[in-house]
N, C-alpha and C positions, 0 to 999 in steps of 0.2 A: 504494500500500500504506500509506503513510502518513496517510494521510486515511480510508482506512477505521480505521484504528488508532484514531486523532482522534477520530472520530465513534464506536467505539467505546468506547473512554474515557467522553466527554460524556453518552453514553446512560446509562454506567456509573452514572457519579456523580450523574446525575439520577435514575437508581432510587434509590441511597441517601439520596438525601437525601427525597424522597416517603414513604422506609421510616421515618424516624426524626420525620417530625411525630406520627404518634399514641405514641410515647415520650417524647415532651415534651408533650403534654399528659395525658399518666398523670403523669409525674411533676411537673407544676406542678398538678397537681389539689389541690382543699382535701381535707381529710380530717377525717372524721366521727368524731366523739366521743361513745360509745354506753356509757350507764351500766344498772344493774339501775334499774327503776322505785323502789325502796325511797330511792334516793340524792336527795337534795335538795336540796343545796347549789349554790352556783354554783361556778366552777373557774376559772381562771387558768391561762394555756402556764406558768408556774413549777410549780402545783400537779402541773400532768400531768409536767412535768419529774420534780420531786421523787418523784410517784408511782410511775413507770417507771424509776427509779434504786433503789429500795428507799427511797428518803428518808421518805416520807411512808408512814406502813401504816393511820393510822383518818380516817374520816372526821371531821368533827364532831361527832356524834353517839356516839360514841367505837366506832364498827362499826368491822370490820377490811376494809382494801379488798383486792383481789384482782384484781388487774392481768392480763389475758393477751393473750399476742401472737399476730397474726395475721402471718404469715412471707410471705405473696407477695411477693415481691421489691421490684416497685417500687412499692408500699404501703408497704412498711415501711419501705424504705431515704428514701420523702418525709417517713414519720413521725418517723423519727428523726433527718432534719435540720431539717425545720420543729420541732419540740418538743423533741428532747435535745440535738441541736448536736452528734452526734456520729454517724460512720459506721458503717456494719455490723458489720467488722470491729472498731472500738472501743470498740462497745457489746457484742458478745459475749467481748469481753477482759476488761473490766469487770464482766460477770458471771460469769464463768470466775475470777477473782481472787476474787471474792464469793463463790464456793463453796470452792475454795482453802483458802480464810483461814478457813473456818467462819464467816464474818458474812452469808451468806445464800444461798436456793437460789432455783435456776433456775429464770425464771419458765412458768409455763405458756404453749404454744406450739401454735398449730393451722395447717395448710398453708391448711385452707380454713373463709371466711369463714361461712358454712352454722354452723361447729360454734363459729367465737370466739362469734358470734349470739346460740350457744343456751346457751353458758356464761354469758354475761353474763346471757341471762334466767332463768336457770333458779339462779344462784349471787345472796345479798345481797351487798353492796357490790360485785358486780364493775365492771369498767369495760376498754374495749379501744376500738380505732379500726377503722374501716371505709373502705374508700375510697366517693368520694361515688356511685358509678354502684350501688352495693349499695342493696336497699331492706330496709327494716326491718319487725317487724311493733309491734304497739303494748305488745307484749311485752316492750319494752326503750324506753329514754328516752334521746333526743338530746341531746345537752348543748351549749351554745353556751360558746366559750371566750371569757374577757373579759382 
């Protein structure tokens, strides 16, 4: 009985651990930085920091930017520790004290990628992230972060 238990167990944990390679590589994936074609500048992981903080609101052209988030979980939760350095949780606290306080409101938020897409193409200065398996159409412009 014991050795079926054993080998029970071992099967166990080798499913688990089978289940959890494509979770790690969703979440060590790069993530894609999708601006309005009107946007031309180059960007910086500070600029995107400061952008998705409220820090930064014009471009250099003095447009107004228009940041929106795309919520799939492990998208987001890689976006916002590769670029804000800060967890789900800490970032929706932060914006939550930012509306609070009256110094600023909730950014706009889409479950699915389809519609951040068609915000960024369809609004100037916008900009959002994509995970990299998403394809784009030429409707929206790539941006390489330096």
């Amino acid at each position: 009985m014991k050795m079926i238990l054993h080998h029970f167990y071992c099967i166990l944990l080798t499913c688990i651990c089978f289940q959890m390679i494509p979770i790690a590589k969703a979440w060590s994936g790069d993530i894609r930085i999708i601006v309005h074609p009107d946007v031309t500048e180059s960007i910086s992981a500070n600029d995107i920091r400061n952008i998705f903080l409220g820090k930064k609101t014009q471009w250099n052209d003095h447009q107004r930017i228009r940041f929106v988030l795309f919520t799939e979980q492990q998208t987001y939760r890689s976006f916002l520790s590769k670029y804000i350095g800060k967890t789900l949780y800490q970032y929706r606290n932060y914006w939550r004290k930012k509306v609070f306080t009256g110094t600023g409101m909730m950014p706009v938020m889409f479950k699915n990628c389809k519609q951040s897409i068609d915000y960024v193409k369809r609004t100037k200065g916008a900009i959002s992230f994509i995970p990299p398996s998403e394809n784009i159409s030429e409707a929206v412009k790539e941006i390489v972060v330096q």
